[in-house]
KOLZA-773115 format. One record per residue: x, y, z of N, C-alpha, C in turn. Coordinates in pm, whole numbers, plus 50000, padded with zeros to 5 digits. Example, Ala and Ser with C-alpha at 12.3 -4.5 7.8 and 13.67 -1.06 7.14 Angstrom:
KOLZA-773115
513194943150780512304955050780513204967050780;512854977550708513674989450714512905000350787;
This chain:
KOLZA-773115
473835682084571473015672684649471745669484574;470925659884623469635654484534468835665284572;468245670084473467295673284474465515666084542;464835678284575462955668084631462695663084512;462725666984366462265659884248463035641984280;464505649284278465125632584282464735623684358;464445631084538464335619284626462705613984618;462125623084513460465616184482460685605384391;461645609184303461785597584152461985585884278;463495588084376464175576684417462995568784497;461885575684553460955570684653460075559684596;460015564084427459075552684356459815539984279;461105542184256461885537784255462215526984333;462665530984444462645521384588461475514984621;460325517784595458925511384622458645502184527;459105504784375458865496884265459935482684303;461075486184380461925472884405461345467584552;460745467184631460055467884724461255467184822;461665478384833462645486884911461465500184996;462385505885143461875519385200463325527085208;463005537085200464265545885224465205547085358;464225544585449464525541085613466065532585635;465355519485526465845507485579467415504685396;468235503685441469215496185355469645483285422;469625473185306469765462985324470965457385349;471605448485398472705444985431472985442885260;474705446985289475585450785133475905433885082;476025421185157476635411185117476385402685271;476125391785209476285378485283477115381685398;477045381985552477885383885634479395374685635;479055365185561480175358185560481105360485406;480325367385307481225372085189482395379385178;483445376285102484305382985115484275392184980;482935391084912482755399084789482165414284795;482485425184726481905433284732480415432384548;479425438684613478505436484489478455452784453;478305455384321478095465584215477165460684084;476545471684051476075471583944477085478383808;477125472983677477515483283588476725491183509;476795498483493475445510183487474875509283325;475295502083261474725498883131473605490683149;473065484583244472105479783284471075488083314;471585499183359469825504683380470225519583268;471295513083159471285532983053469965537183042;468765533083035467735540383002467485546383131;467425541983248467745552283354468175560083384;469455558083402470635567783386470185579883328;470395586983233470265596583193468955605183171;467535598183252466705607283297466585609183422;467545604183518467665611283665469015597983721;470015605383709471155596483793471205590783913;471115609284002470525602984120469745591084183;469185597184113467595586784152467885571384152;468725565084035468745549383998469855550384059;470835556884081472075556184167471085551884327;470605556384347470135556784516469395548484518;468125544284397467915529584408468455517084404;469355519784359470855503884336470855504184471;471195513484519471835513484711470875507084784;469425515584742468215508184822468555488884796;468455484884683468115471884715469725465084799;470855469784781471495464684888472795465784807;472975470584654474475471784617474995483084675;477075483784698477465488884767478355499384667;478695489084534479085496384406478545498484240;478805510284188478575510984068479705510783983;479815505683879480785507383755480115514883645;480845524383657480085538883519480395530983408;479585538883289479265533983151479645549683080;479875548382954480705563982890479045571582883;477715567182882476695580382905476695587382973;477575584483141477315596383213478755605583213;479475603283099480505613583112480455630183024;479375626783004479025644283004479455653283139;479615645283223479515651383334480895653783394;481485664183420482665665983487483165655483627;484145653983573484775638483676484555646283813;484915654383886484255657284004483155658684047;482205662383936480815663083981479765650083994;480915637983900480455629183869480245619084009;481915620584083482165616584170481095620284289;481125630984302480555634484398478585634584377;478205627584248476845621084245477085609284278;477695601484249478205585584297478015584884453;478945591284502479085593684640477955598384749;477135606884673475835611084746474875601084771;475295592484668474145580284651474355569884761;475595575584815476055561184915476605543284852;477235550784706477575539984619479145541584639;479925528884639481565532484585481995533684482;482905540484404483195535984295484695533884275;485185524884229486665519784212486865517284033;485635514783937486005506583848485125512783702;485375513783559484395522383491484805519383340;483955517983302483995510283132484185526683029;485185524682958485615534782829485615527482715;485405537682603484965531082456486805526782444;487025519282365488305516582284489215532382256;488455536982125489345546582079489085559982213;488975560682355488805572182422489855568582526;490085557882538490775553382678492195564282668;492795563682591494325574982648494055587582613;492545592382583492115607682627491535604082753;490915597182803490425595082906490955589583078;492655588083069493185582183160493355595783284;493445610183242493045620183348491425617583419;490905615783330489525623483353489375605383495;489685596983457489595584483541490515586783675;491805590683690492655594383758491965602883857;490965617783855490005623483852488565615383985;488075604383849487225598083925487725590584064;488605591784088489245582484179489245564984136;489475559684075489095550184002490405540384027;490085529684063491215517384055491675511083939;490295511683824490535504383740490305511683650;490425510283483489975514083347489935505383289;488325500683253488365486483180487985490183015;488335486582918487905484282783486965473682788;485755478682782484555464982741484635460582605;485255465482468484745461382339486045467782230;486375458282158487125456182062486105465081963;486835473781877485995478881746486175464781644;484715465481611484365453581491485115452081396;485575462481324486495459581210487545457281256;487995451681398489565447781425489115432981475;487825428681441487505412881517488415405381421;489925407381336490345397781247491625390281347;492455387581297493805388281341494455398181341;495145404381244495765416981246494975427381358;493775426781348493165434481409493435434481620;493465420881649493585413981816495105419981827;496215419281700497385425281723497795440581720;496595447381670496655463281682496405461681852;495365458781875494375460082036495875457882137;496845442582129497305441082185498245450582218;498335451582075500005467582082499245480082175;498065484282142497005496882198497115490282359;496595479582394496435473482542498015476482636;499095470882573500355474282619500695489782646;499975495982534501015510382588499845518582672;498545515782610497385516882746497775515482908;498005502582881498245498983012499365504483121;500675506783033501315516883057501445527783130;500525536083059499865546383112499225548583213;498075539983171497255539283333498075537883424;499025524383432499595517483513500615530183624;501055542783504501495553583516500865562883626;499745562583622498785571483637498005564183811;498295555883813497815547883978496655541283954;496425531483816494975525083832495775513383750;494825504083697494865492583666494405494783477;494925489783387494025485583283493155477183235;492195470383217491525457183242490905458483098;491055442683037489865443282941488535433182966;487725436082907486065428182916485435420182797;485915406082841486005395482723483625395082659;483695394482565482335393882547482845376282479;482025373182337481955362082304482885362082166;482955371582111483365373881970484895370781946;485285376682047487445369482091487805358282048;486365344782109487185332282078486535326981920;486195334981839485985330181735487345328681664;487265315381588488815309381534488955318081399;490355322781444491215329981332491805319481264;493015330681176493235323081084494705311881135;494695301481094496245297181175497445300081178;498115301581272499525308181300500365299681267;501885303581320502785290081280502815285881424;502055286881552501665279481656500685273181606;499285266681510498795261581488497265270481535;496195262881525494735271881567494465281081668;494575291381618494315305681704493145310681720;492655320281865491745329681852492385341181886;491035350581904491575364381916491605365582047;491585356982145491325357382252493115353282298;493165343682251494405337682222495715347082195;495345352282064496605364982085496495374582161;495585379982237495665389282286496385386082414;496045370382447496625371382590498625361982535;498025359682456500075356182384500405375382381;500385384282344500865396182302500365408782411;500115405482521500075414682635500795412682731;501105423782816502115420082938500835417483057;501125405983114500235406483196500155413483339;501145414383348501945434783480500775442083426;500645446783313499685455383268498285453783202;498285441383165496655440783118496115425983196;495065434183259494105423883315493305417483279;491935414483278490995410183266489725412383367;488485417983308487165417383352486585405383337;486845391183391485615383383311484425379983327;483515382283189482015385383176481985367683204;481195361783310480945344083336479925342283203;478695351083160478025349683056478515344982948;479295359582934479635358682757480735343282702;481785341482862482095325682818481425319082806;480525314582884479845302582848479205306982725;478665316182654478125317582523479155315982406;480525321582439481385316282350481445299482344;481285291682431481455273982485482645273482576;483075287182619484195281982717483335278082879;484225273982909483735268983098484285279783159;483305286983239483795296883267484735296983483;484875284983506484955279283630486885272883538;487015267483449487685263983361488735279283358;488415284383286488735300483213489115306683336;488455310983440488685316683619489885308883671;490025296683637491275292983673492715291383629;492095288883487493475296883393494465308083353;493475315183395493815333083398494265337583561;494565327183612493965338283736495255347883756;496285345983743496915352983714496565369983640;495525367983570495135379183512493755387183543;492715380183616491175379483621491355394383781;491005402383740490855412583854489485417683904;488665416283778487115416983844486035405383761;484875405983845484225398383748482635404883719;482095398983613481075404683560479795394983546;478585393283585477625385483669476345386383576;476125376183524474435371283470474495360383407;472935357083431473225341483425472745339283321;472645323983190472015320283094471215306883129;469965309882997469185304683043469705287182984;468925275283022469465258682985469225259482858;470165248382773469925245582658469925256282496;470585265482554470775278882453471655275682356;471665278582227473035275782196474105286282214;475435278682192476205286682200476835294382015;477555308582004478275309481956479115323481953;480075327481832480555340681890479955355581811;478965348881691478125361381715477625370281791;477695382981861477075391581876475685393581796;474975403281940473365406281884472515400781957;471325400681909469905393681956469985382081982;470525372481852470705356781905471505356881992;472385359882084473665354382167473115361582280;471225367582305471095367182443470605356982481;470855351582557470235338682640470415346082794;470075355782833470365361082972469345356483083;469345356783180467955355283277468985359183411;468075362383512468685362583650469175353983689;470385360283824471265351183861470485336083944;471095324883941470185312284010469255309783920;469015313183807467815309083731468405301083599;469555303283572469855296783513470785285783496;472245281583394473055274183443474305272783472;474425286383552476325287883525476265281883654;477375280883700477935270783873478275281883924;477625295684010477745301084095478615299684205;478275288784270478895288184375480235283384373;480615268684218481955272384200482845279284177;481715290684059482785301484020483495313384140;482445314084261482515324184320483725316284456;483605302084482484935299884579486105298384475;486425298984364487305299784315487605314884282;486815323084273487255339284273487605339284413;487205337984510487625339984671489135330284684;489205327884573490445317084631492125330784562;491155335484452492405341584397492175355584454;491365356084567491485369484597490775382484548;490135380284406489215386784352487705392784429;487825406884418486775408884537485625419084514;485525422184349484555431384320484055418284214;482385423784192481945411784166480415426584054;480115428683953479135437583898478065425883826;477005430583854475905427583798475675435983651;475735426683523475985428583437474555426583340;473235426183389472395419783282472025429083188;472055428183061471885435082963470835435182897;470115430482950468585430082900467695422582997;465905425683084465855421083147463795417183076;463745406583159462165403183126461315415083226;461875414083379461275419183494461635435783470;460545443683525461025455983540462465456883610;463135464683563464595468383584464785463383744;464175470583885464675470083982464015458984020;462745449183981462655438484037463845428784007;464155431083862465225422783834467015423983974;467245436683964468295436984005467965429384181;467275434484206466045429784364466385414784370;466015410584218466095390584261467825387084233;468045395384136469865392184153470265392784248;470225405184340470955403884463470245396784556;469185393584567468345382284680469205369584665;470005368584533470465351184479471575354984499;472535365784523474095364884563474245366784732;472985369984801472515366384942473045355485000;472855342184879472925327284913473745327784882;475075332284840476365327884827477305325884926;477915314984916479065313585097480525306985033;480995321984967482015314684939483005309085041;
């Protein structure tokens, strides 16, 4: 259980988002059919100087779920669970490095977990040959999990749709083979709405193409007039809070309600505002959502 140290961290915490401990805020729009989460790579510098604490402040401002990040798996999958849970957070869904996922399909099984998503391709496989190792790894991944009572999912960033080399189908990406060379029974999709539009895809476009495949989605907005490309790094943030910038919210989100899609994570990876004001105005702006 939390500790008085923790529920002092969580008290300033909650005050810094102008939250009280008394009061939790309603989880979602009464009329949403979305559930909201944070993924916890958003607040890693938190994380790992008091869990508790930023776990129980997410709750304060009004999220209902977290999606773990591989820093807090130092921690034994039951104990892990049962910090999640204290916090009054759900958890269904949780990001693993590439090369850990089929040591890691107990320890998820464990978490109670619906999903196992791969957020990131290793760099030296951003080629072709490389999208066709992932795909072969994604198939028998998926497998497994699929084995095991959860889902496999991957988490498109921007770097996928950079153009490979041409096939004897004509101009390829890596985005492209991966979804030509996966079973889609077994591999899903996380899609980040950001990182498309930073690649130049439409991400209202992309949500409807896949839907067949799209099982969760991943939430922050960019700012007007950025450019786009599929570098990774410093240049390819253009991030800002949700409503502040220019993705179509409200299309993307009745077209996720249309396919049924119903976990929805706040994904910002870098913020101007202190951490919990930020997350505070994200969820104030998915308030206004009616899908």
């Amino acid at each position: 259980m939390p500790t008085r140290r923790d529920f002092l961290r969580l008290s300033a915490l909650a005050t810094a988002a102008g939250c009280t401990l008394g009061r939790i805020p309603s989880a979602f729009a009464a009329d949403s059919p979305f559930i909201y989460g944070v993924q916890l790579y958003m607040v890693r510098k938190e994380a790992p100087q008091d869990l508790p604490g930023i776990l129980h402040a997410i709750r304060q401002v009004g999220f209902t779920q977290i999606e773990l990040f591989p820093i807090v798996y130092t921690h034994p999958a039951p104990e892990l669970r049962r910090i999640v849970a204290d916090s009054g957070l759900g958890l269904v869904s949780a990001h693993f490095d590439y090369a850990s996922v089929p040591t890691k399909i107990d320890y998820a099984h464990q978490l109670g977990l619906e999903y196992m998503v791969c957020p990131m391709i290793p760099k030296d496989q951003w080629n072709l040959d490389g999208f066709h190792k992932a795909a072969d790894d994604f198939n028998t991944w998926g497998r497994s999990v699929h084995d095991a009572g959860m889902q496999f999912v991957f988490h498109n960033h921007c770097y996928e749709f950079s153009p490979q080399a041409t096939t004897t189908d004509g101009a390829t990406t890596g985005f492209d083979e991966l979804m030509k060379h996966t079973d889609p029974a077994l591999v899903k999709l996380e899609f980040d709405m950001y990182w498309l539009a930073q690649a130049g895809q439409d991400p209202l476009t992309m949500l409807t193409r896949y839907a067949n495949r799209v099982s969760l989605l991943h939430l922050k907005d960019r700012i007007a007039n950025a450019p786009t490309g599929f570098v990774m790094g410093p240049t390819a943030k253009h991030i800002t809070e949700m409503g502040k910038g220019t993705l179509n919210w409200p299309a993307i989100f009745a077209e996720a309600h249309k396919q049924g899609i119903r976990y929805a994570y706040l994904d910002q990876d870098d913020t101007t505002l202190p951490i919990l004001d930020s997350l505070k105005e994200n969820f104030a702006y998915l308030q206004t959502i009616k899908a």
